[in-house]
PyMOL CGO cylinders between C-alpha atoms (Angstrom):
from pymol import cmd
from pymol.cgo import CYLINDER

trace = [
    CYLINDER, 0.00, 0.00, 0.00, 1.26, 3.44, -1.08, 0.3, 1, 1, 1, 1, 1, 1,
    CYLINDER, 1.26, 3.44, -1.08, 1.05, 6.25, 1.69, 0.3, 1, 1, 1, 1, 1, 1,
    CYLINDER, 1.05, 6.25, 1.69, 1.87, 9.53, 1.20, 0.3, 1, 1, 1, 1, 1, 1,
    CYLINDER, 1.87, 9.53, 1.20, 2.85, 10.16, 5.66, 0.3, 1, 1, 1, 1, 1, 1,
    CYLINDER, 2.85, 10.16, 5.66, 5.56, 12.66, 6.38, 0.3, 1, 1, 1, 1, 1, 1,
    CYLINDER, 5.56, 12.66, 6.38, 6.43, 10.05, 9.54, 0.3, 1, 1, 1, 1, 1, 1,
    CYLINDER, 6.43, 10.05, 9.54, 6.66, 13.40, 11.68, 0.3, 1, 1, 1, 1, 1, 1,
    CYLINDER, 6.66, 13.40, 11.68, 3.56, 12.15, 13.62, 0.3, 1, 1, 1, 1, 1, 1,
    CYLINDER, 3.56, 12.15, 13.62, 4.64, 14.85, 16.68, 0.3, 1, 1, 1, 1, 1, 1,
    CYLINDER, 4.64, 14.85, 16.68, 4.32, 18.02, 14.34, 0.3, 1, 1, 1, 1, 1, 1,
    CYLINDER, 4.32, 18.02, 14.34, 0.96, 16.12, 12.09, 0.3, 1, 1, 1, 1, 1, 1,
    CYLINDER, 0.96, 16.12, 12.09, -2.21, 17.87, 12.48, 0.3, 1, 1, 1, 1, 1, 1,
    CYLINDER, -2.21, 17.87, 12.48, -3.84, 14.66, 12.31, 0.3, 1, 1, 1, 1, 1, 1,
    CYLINDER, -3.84, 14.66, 12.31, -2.53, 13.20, 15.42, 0.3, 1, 1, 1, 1, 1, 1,
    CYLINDER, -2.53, 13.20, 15.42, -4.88, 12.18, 18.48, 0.3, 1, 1, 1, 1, 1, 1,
    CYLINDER, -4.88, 12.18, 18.48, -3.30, 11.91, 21.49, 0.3, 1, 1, 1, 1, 1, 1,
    CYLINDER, -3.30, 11.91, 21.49, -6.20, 11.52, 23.84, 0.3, 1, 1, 1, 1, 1, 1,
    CYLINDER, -6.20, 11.52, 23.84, -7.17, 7.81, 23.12, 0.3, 1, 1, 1, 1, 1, 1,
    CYLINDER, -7.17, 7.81, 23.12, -7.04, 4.64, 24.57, 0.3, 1, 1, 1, 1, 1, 1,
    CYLINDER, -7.04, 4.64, 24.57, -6.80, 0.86, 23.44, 0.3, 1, 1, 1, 1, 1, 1,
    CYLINDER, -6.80, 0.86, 23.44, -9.71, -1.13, 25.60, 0.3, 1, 1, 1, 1, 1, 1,
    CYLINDER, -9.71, -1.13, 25.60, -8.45, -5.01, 25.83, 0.3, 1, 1, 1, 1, 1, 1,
    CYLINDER, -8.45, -5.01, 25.83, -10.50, -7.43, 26.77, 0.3, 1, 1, 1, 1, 1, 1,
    CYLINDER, -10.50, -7.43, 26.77, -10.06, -10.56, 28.55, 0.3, 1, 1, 1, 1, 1, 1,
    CYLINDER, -10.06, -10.56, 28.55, -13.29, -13.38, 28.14, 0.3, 1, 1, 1, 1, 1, 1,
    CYLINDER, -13.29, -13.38, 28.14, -13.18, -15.40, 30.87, 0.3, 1, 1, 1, 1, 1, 1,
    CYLINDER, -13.18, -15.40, 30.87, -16.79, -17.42, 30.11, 0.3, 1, 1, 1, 1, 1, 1,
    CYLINDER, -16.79, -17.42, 30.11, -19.97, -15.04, 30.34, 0.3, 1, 1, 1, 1, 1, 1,
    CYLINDER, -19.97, -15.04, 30.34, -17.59, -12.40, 31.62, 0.3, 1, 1, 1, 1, 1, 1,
    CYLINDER, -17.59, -12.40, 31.62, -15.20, -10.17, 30.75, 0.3, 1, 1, 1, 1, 1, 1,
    CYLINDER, -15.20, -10.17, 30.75, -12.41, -8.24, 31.76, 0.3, 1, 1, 1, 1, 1, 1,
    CYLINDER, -12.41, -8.24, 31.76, -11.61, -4.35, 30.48, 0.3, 1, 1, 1, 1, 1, 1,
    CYLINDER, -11.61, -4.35, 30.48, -8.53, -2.51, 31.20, 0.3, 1, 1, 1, 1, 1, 1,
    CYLINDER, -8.53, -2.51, 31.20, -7.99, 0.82, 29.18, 0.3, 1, 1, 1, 1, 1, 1,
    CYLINDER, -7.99, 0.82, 29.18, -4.34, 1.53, 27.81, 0.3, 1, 1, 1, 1, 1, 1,
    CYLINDER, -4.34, 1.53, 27.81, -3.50, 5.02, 26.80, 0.3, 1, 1, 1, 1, 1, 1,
    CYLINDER, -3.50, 5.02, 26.80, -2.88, 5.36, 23.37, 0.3, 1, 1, 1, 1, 1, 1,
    CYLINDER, -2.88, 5.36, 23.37, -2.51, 7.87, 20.24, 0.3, 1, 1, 1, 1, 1, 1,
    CYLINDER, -2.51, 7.87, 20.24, -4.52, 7.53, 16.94, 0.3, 1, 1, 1, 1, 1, 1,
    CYLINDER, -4.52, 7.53, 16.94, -3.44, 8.68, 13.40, 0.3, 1, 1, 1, 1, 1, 1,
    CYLINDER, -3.44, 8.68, 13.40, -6.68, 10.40, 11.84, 0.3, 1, 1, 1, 1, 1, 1,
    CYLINDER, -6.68, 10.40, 11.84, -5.40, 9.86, 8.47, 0.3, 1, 1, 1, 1, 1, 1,
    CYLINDER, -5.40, 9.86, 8.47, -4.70, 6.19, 8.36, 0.3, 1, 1, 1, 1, 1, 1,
    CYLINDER, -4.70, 6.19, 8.36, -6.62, 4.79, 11.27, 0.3, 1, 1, 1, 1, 1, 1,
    CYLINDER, -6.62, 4.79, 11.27, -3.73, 3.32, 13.18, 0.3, 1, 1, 1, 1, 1, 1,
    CYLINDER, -3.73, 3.32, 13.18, -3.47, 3.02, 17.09, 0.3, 1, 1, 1, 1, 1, 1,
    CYLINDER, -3.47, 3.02, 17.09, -0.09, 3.21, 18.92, 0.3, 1, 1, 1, 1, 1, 1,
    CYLINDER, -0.09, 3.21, 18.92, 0.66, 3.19, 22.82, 0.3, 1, 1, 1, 1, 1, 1,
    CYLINDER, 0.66, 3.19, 22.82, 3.07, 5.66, 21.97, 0.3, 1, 1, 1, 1, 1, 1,
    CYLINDER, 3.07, 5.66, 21.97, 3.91, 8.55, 19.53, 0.3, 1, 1, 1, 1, 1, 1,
    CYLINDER, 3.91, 8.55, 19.53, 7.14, 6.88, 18.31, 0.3, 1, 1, 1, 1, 1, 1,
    CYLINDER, 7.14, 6.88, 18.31, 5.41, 3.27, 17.46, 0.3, 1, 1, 1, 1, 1, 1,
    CYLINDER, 5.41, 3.27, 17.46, 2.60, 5.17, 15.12, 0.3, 1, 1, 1, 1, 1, 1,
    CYLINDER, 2.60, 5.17, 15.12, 4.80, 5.03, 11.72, 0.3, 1, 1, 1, 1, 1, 1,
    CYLINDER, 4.80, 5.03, 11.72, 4.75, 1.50, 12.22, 0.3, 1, 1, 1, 1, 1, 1,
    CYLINDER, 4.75, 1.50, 12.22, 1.75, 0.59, 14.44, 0.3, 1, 1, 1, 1, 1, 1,
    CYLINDER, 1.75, 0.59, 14.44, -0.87, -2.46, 12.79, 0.3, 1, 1, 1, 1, 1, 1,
    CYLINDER, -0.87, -2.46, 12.79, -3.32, -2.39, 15.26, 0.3, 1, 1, 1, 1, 1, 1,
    CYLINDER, -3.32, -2.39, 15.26, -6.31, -0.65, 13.56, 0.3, 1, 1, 1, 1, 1, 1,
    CYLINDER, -6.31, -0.65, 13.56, -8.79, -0.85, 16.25, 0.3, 1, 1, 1, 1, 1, 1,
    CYLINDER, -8.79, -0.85, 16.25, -9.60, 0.37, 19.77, 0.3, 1, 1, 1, 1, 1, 1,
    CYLINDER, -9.60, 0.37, 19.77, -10.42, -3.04, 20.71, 0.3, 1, 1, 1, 1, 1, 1,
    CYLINDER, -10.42, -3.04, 20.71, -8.23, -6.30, 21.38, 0.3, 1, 1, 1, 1, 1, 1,
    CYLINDER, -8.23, -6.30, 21.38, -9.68, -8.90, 22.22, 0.3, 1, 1, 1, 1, 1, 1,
    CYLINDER, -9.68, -8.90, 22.22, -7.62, -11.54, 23.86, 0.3, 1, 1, 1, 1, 1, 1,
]
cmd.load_cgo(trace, "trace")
């Protein structure tokens, strides 16, 4: 896949830094949430737990299920 990302994800406009990553544990008919903090490319869709992982991040949702 071609992108066209300057890789400067600390200066891009399209940068959230206010998210978080839920993961959820099944255990049975329950579950278990715990809420990572995380940053979110607007552009691209990508989650990272950090700025400097983005560029490279493949999770591409809010949720992991585990």
């Amino acid at each position: 896949m071609a992108r066209n990302c300057c890789n400067d994800c600390i200066n891009c406009e399209m940068l959230i830094e206010d998210e978080s990553i839920v993961v959820i544990k099944q255990h049975g008919f329950s579950e278990t949430r715990s809420f990572i903090p995380a940053v979110k490319c607007m552009r691209f869709g990508q989650y990272a737990t950090s700025i400097g992982e983005l560029p490279k991040s493949t999770i591409l949702d809010d949720m992991v299920w585990e």
